[in-house]
C-alpha positions as CSV (number, residue, x, y, z in Angstrom):
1,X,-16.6,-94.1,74.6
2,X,-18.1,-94.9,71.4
3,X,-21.2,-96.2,70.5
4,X,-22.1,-98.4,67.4
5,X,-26.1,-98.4,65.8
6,X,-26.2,-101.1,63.8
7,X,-29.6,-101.2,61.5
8,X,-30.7,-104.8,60.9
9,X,-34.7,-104.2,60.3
10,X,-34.3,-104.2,57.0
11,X,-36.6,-107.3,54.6
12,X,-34.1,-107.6,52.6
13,X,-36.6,-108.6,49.7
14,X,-33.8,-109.1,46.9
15,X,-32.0,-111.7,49.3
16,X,-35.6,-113.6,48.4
17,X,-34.4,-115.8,51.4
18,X,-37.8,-115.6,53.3
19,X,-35.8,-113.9,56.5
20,X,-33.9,-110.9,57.8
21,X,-30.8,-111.1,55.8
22,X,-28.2,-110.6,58.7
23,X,-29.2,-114.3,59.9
24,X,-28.3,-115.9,56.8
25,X,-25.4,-118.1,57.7
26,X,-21.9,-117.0,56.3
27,X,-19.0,-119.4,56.5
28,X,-21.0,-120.8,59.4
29,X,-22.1,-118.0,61.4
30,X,-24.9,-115.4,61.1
31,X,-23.8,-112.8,59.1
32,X,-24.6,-110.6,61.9
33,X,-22.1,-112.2,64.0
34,X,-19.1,-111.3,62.0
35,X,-20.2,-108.1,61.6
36,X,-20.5,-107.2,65.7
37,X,-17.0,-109.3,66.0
38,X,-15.5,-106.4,63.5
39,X,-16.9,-103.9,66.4
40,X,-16.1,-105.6,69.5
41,X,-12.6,-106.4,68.3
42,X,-12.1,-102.0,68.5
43,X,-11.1,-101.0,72.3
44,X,-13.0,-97.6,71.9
45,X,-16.2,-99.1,71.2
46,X,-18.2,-99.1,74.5
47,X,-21.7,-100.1,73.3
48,X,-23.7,-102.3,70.6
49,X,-26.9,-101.7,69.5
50,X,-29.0,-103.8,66.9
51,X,-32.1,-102.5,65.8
52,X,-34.1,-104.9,64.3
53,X,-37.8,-105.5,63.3
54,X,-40.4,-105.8,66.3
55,X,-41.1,-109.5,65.5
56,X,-37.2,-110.3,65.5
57,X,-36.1,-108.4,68.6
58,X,-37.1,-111.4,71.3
59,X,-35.8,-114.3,69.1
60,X,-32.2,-111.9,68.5
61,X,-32.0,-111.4,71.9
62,X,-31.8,-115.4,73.0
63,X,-29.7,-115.9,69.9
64,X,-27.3,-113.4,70.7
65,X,-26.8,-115.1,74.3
66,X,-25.5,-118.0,72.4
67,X,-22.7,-116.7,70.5
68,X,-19.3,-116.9,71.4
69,X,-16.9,-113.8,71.9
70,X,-19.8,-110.9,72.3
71,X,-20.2,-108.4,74.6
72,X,-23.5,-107.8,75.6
73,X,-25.4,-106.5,73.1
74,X,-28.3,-104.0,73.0
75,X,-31.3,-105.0,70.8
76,X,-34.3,-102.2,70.3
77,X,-37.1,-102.1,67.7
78,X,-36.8,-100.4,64.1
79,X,-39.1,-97.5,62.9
80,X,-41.1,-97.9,59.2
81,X,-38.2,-95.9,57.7
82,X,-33.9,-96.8,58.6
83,X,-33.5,-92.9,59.4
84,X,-36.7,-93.5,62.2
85,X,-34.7,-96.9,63.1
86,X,-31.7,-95.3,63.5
87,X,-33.4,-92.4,65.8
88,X,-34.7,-95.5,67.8
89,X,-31.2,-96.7,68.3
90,X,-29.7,-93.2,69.0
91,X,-32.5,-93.0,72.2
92,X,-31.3,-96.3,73.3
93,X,-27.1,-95.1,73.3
94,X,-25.4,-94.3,76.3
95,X,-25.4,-90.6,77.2
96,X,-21.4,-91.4,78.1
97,X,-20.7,-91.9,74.7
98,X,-19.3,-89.1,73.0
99,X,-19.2,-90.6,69.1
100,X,-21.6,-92.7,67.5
101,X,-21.3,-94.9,64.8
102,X,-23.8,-96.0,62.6
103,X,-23.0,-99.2,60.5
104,X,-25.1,-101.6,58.1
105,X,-25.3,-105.0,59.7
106,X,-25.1,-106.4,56.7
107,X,-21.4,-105.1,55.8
108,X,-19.3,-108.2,58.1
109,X,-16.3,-107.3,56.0
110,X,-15.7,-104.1,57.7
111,X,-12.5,-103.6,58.8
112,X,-10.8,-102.6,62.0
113,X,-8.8,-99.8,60.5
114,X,-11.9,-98.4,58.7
115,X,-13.8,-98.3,62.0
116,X,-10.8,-96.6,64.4
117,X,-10.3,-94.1,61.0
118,X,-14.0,-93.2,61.2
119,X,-13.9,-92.6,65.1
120,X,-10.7,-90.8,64.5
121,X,-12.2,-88.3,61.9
122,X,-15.5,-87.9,63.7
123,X,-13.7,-86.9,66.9
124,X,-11.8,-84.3,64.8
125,X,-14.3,-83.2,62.3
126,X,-17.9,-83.6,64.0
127,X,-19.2,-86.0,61.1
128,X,-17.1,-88.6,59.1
129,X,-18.3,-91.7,56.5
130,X,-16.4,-94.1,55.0
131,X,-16.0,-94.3,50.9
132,X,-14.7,-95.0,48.0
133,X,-13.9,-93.7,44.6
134,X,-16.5,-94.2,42.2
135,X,-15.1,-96.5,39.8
136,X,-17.8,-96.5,36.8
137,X,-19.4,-94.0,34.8
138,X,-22.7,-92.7,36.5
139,X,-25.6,-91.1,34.5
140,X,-28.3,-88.8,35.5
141,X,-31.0,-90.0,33.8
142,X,-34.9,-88.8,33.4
143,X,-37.9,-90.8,31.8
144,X,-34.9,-93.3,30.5
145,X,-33.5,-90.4,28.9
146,X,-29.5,-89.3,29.6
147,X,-29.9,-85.7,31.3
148,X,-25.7,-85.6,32.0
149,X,-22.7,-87.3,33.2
150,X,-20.9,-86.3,36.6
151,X,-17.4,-85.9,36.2
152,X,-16.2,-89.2,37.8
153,X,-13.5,-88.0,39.9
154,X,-15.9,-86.2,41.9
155,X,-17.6,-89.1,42.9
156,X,-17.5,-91.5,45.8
157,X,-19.7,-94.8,46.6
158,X,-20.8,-94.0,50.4
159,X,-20.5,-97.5,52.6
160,X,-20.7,-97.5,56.2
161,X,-20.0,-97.0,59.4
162,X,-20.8,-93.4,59.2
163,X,-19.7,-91.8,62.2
164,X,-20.7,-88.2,64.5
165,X,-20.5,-86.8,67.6
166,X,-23.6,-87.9,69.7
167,X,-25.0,-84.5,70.1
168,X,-24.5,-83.7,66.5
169,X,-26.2,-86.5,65.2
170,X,-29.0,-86.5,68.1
171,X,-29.1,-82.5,66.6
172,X,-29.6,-83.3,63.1
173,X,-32.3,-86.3,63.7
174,X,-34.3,-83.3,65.7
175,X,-34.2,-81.2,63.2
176,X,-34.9,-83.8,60.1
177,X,-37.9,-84.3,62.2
178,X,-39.3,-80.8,62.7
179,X,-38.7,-80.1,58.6
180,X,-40.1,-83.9,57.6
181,X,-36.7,-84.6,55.7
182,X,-36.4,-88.3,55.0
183,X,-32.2,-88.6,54.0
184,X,-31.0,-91.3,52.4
185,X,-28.4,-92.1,54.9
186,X,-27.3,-90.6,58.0
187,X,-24.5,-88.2,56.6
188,X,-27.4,-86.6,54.5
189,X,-29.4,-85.7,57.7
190,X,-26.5,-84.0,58.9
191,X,-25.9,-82.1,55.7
192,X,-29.4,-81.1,55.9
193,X,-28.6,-79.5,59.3
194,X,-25.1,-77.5,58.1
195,X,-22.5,-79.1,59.2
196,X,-19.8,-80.7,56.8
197,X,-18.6,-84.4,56.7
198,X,-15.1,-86.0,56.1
199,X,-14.7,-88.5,53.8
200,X,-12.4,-91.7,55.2
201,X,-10.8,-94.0,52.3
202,X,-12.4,-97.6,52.8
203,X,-11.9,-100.8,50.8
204,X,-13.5,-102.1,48.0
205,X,-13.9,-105.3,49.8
206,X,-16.4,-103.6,52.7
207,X,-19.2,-104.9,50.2
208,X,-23.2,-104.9,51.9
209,X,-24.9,-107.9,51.4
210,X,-28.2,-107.2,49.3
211,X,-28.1,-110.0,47.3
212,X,-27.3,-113.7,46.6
213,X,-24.5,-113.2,44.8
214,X,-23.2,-110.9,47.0
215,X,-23.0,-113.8,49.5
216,X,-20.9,-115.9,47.2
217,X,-18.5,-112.8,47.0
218,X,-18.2,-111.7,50.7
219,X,-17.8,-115.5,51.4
220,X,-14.6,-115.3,48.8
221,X,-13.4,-112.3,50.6
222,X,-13.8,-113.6,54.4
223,X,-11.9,-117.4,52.8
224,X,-9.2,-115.0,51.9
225,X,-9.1,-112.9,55.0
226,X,-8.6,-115.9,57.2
227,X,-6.6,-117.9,55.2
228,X,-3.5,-114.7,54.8
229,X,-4.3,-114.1,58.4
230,X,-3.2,-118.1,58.8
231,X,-0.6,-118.1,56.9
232,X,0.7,-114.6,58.8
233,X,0.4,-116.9,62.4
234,X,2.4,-119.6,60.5
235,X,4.9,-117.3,59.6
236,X,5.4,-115.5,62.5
237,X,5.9,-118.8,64.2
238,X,8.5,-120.4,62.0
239,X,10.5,-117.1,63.0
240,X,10.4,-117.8,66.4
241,X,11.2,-121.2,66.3
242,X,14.2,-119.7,64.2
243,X,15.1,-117.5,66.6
244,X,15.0,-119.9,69.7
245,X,16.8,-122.5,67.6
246,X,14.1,-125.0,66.9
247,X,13.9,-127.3,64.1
């Protein structure tokens, strides 16, 4: 069984909206909601788990009652820092599952192959995120200064859902903890213990939503989703209309 963390505690303070970011409506719905539909939509995920701020959790909870095509959903309260929100969510997972995912809420264009690659490779491999290819040229720079340039092809922009095997990740939170490491994502805690982590291919398209204008693309994106996954239904049904000799 697989459980999925989903951080959502977040101010989002260059969203300047005034509110958590994942309520923000998108095409309609929270964009929370599409992003637990992506989840829920994957057979091997048993569990969901929001972990949002302690002033949210009471008000998510009724929400989430009154949204269509949910499971139940889990909702527990975030720490000061995601890795300590993230720990809060692990606690609250099912000691049945045996992989857990750990996915921004704010990325609702996830997609199902992404998620059933990254349970795939984190069965195999312990520890799996998904990624892309870093497509510009990225500078280390000090005091506004160039220090170098990484070669490119070495490079990948780290999205989400990360994914581990429950007693590795519950393993590298304990021991994050005991040696005050702060990472700056989950994968990093479990470097930080020793053990290595696959890399799974992702879109471009699995954009988080940080700012306004990100809103107006992953709107463009989800338009598009539906309106090939429209024209696909449309399609398939003029075939069997075809086929069973109908006009």
């Amino acid at each position: 069984m697989v459980s999925v963390i989903l951080p959502a505690a977040g101010r989002g303070k260059r969203m300047q909206a005034g509110v958590n970011k994942v309520f923000l409506s998108l095409l309609g719905k929270p964009i929370l909601y599409h992003t637990l539909r992506a989840f829920a939509a994957v057979p091997e995920v048993g569990e969901l788990i929001v972990v949002t701020g302690k002033d949210e959790v009471a008000a998510l909870r009724r929400s989430l009652q009154h949204l269509p095509g949910l499971p139940a959903v889990k909702v527990v309260t975030g720490g000061s820092e995601r890795q300590y929100s993230v720990w809060n969510g692990l606690e609250a997972s099912s000691a049945d599952a045996d992989v857990v995912l750990v996915h921004d809420a704010a990325r609702p264009l996830v997609s199902r192959k992404t998620i059933e690659d990254v349970i795939a490779a984190a069965k195999e491999y312990g520890a799996a995120i998904a990624a892309v290819p870093e497509k510009n040229t990225v500078k280390i720079v000090e005091d506004g200064v160039v220090v170098s340039t990484p070669e490119r092809a070495k490079l990948w922009a780290v999205q989400t859902p990360q994914g581990f095997q429950r007693s590795l990740l519950m393993a590298a939170n304990e021991k994050a903890e005991k040696d005050s490491f702060l990472g700056t994502d989950d994968a990093s805690l479990v470097e930080h213990y020793g053990a290595k982590v696959h890399v799974v291919m992702d879109s471009y398209q699995n954009i988080k939503i940080t700012t306004p204008e990100d809103l107006v693309v992953a709107e463009a994106f989800l338009r598009q989703k539906r309106s090939l996954h429209d024209t696909m239904q449309d399609a398939a049904a003029k075939v069997h209309d075809f086929l069973h000799g109908k006009d």
